[in-house]
C-alpha positions in Angstrom: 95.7 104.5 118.8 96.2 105.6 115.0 97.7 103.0 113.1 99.8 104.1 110.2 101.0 102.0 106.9 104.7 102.1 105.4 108.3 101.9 106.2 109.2 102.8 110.3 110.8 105.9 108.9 107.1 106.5 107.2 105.2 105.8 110.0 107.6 107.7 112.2 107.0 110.8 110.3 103.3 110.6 109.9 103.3 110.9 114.2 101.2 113.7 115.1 103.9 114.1 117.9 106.8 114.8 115.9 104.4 117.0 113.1 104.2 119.3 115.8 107.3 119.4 117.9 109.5 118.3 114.9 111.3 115.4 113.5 114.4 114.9 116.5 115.4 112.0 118.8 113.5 113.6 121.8 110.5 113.2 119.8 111.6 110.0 118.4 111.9 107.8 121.9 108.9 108.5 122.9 106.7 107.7 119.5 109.2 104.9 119.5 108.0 103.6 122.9 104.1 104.2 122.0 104.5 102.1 118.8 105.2 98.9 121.1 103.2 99.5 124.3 102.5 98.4 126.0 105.9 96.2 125.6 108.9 97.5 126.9 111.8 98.1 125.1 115.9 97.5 126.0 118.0 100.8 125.3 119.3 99.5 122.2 115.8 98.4 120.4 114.6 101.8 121.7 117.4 103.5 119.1 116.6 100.9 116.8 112.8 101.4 116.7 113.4 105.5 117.3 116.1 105.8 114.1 118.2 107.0 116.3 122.2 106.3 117.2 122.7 104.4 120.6 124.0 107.2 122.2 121.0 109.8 121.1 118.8 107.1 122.7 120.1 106.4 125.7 120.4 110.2 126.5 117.3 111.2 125.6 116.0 107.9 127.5 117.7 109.2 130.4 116.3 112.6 130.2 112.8 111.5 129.8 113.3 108.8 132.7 114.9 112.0 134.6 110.8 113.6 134.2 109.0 110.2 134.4 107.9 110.1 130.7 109.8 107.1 130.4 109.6 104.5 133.3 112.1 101.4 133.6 109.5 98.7 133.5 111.8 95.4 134.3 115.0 93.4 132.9 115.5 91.1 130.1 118.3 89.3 130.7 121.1 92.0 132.0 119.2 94.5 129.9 116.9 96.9 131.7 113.5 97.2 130.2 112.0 100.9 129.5 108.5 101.8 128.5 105.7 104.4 129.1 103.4 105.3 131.8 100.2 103.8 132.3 99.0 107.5 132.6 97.6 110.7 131.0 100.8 111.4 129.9 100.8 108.3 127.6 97.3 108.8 126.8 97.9 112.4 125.0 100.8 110.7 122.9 97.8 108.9 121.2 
């Protein structure tokens, strides 16, 4: 995986992922996700990590869970644990 240096809003937009299907919250979550695999993240340090509001995360979360980009990979506490596939899928993110 490319590694890049700066700020999370830097590195964010130096994503080859969100270079070429632009600089949203659906693009966001998953590069988001793919920064910390292969640790999951709860819903909240998903928007937190993404730069996103709570509510963009968890419905773009629950979109990409909807397709199985986005698998629920356990609890911490109450909070339900979300990462990415151990998959092609994941693999072309990189």
């Amino acid at each position: 995986m490319q590694t890049f240096a700066g700020t999370t809003e830097e590195r964010l937009a130096q994503h080859p992922l969100l270079m070429t299907v632009g600089d949203c919250a659906t693009s966001r979550v998953p590069v988001a996700l793919l920064s910390h695999d292969p640790h999951p993240l709860t819903p909240a340090s998903i928007a937190e990590s993404a730069g996103v509001s709570r509510a963009a995360g968890y419905d773009v979360k629950d979109r990409l869970l909807e397709v199985g980009i986005v698998i629920e990979r356990g609890e911490r506490g109450n909070a339900p644990l979300y990462g990415l596939p151990d998959d092609e899928r994941t693999d072309a993110l990189q």
